[in-house]
N, C-alpha and C positions, 0 to 999 in steps of 0.2 A: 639484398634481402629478397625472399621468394616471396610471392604472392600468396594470400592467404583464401581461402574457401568461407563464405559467411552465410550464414542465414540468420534473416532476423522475427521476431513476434511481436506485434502491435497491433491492439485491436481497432484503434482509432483512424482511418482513412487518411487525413491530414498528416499525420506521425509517420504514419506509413510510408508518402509519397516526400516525406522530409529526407526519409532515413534510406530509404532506396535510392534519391539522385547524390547522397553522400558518398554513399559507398559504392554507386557506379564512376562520382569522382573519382574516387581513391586509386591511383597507379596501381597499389599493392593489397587491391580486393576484391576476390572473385564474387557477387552473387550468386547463390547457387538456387534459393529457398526463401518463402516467407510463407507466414501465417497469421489471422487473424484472432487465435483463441488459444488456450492451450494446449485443448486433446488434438487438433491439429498440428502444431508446434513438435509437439511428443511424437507422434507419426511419421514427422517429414525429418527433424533430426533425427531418429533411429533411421532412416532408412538411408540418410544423405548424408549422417554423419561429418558434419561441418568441422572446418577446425575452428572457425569464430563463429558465437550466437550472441547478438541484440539481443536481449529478454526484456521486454515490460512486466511487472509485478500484477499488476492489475488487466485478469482477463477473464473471459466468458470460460465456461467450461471446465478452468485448471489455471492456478495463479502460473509463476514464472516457476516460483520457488517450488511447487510442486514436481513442476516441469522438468525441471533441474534433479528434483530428486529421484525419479524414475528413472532417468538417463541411466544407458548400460556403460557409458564411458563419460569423460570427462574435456570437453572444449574449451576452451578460453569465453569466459562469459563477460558481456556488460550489460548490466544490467539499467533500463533505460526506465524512468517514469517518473510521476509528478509527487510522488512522497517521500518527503527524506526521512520518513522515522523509520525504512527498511537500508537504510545506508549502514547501519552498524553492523546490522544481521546479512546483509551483503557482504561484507569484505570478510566476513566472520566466514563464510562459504565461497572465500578464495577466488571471490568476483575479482575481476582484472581494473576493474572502473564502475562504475557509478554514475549515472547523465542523469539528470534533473530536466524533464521536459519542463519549457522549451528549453532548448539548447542551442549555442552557435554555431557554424561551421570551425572557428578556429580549436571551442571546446573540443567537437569530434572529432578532429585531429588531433588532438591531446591526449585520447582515450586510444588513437588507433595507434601511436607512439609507442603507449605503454601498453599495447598487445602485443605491437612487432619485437618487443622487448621482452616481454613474460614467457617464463619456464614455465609450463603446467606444473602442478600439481598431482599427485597421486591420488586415485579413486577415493583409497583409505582414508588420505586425510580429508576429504570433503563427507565422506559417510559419518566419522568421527564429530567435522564441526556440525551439519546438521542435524544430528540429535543432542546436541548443547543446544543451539539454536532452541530445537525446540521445546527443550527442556524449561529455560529463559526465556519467556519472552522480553521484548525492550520495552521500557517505557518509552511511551509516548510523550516527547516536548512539546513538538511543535507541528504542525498539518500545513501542508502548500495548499492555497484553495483559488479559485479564478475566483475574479468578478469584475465583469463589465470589458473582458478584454485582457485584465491585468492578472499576473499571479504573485501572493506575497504570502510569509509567513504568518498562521495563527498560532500562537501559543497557546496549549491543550489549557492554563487556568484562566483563559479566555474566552473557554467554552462556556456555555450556560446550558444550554438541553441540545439533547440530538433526539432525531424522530425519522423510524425506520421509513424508505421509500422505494419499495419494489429492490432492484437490486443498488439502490443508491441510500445514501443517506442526507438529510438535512440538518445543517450544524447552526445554532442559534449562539451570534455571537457578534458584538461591538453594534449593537440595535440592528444586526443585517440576520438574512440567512442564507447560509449558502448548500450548493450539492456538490457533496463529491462522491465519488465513484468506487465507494468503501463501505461495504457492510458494517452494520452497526456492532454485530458479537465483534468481529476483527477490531475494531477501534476498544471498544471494553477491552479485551484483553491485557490491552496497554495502557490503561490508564489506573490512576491513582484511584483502588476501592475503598480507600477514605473518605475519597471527596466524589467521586463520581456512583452514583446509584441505578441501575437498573429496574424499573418502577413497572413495567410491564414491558410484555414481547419487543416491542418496539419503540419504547421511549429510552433515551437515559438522562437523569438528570444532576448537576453540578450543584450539591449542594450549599455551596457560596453563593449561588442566587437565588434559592430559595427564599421567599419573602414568609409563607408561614404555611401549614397545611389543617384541616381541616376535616373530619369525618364526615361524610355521606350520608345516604337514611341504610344503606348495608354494610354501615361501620368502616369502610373503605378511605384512605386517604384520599381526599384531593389537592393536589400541591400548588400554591398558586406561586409563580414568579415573577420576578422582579419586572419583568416588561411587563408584567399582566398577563401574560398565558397561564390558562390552568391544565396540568395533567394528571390527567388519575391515573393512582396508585392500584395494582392487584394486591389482589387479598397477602400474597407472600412477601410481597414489598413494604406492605401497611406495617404487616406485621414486624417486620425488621425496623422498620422507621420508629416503631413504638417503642422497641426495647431499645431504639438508640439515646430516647430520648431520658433526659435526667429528671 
């Protein structure tokens, strides 16, 4: 087998010096490139034109998937990061693999197996799945989230409220909260608009834990929750919440 050409995108430092002394292992992998953001990512593959790119989803500037979609050619992608509700929509845009930060070395050898082994793809057909893709969004099951060290699955009817945080979000869930590193509109998207509510800019709340809400002296909802948090409702949310109600 020939050697392959790689560059990879990871905005995280740690990730970064994970994934760089991997693929300096690797007999059959050139480094060529890396970058910490997207618009950077986009810059240095066009110009270096890798035959393999690492991509993390989550990045400063321009997601992966972005990054991917500007591309004037087509690499062998893996797609590298700590949320698996982007794995469907991955393989759907004829990702090679999938890595779930953290990862182990024997996994990345798993993933560079089934690169040395992948036929690309035709431009067409990734232009083709990207706009299904975006057509569709996925629903949202389940979120990988840290805490204390550790990372494990939450399941999205496990949520109770999320509360916008600068370019992070705050997920209220199993009496904890946590941050992940996911815009608040990005999560709505995928989730269930039955049960999940948008109450203002930057809250959203799980209406299975709603304990009960209550008008304001500006006729406004205020929603109180089942842990006792209260979050007030804008005027367009009240509004919705009223005609929901029987």
């Amino acid at each position: 087998m020939t050697t392959r050409t790689v560059f990879f995108a990871e905005d995280e430092p740690l990730a970064r010096d994970v994934l760089r002394d991997a693929i300096y292992a690797h007999p059959l992998l050139r480094l060529v490139g890396e970058a910490a953001d997207g618009a950077t990512a986009l810059e240095r593959i066009t110009q270096l034109r890798p035959e393999v790119v690492f991509m993390d989803i989550q990045m400063p500037e321009m997601t992966g998937l972005e990054v991917l979609r500007r591309l004037d050619y087509l690499p062998q992608i893996v797609f590298t990061t700590a949320y698996d509700q982007y794995a469907v929509t991955a393989f759907e845009l004829n990702a090679v693999d999938y890595l779930l930060k953290p990862f182990t070395r024997a996994r990345f050898a798993a993933a560079v197996a089934r690169l040395l082994e992948h036929v690309p793809q035709e431009r067409a057909v990734l232009d083709g799945a990207l706009v299904q893709a975006r057509a569709v969004p996925a629903r949202l099951e389940r979120i990988l989230v840290r805490d204390r060290g550790r990372i494990f699955p939450l399941a999205a009817g496990e949520i109770e409220y999320m509360k916008a945080d600068s370019k992070y979000t705050v997920i209220a869930a199993r009496g904890q909260h946590f941050l992940v590193r996911i815009g608040i509109s990005e999560l709505e998207a995928q989730l269930d608009p039955a049960r999940f509510i948008r109450v203002h800019r930057s809250a959203l709340v799980n209406l299975d834990f709603v304990e009960s809400m209550r008008a304001d002296d500006q006729s406004q909802l205020q929603i109180f929750m089942r842990d006792g948090s209260c979050i007030g409702a804008n005027r367009e949310a009240s509004k919705l919440l009223r005609e929901m109600a029987i």
